[in-house]
N, C-alpha and C positions, 0 to 999 in steps of 0.2 A: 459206113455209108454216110455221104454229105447228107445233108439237108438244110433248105433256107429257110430262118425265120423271121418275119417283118416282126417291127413294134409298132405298136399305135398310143398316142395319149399319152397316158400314166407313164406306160411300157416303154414308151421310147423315154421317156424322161431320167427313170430310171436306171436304165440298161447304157442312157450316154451314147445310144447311138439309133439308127433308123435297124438294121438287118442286122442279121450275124447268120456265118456258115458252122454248122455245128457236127460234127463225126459224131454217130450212134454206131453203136454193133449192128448190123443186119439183123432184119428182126423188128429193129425197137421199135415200142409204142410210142403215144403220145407221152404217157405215165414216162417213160424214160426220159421223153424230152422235158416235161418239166422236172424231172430231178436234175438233169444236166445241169439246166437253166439256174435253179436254184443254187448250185455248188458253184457254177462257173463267175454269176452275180448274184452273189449274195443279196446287194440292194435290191436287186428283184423278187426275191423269194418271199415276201410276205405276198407281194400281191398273185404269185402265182396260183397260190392258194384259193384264187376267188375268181381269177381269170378263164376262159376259157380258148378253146385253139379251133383253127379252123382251115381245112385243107378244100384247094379247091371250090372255095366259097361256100365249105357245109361245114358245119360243127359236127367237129369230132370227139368222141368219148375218150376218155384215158388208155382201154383197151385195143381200140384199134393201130394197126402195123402203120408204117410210115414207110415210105417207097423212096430207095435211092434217089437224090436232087428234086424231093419234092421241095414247096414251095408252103409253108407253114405261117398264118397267123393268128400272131397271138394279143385277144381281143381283151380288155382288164375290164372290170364291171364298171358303168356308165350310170351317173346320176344326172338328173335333172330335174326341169318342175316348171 
């Protein structure tokens, strides 16, 4: 199963690009997608760890399923002041 992920911030900087189309096994969770994420860009795997994702404009737990050609982003932790 496709599915799209945007970067933002950090994420895009990291990852070298704005999206990427990523195959999961049907089925997969978020949890899958960030192990993908992590194996596929390394560079990115530290922040994935802190980052959170979001389908549909809600934040998604690790646990929940991912839906063929959904549209996934992934949001890295934001400082300011």
């Amino acid at each position: 199963m496709k599915v799209k992920v945007l970067f933002f911030a950090r994420a895009r900087d990291l990852a070298g690009q704005a999206a990427l189309e990523v195959d999961l096994p049907a089925g997969g969770t978020v949890a899958d997608l960030r192990r993908h994420l992590a194996e596929r860009l390394p560079a990115l795997a530290p922040l994935l760890a802190h980052s959170r994702f979001a389908i549909a404009q809600e934040f998604a737990a690790d646990h929940e399923k991912l839906l063929a050609h959904a549209e996934v982003a992934l949001l890295p932790p934001v400082s300011g002041g």
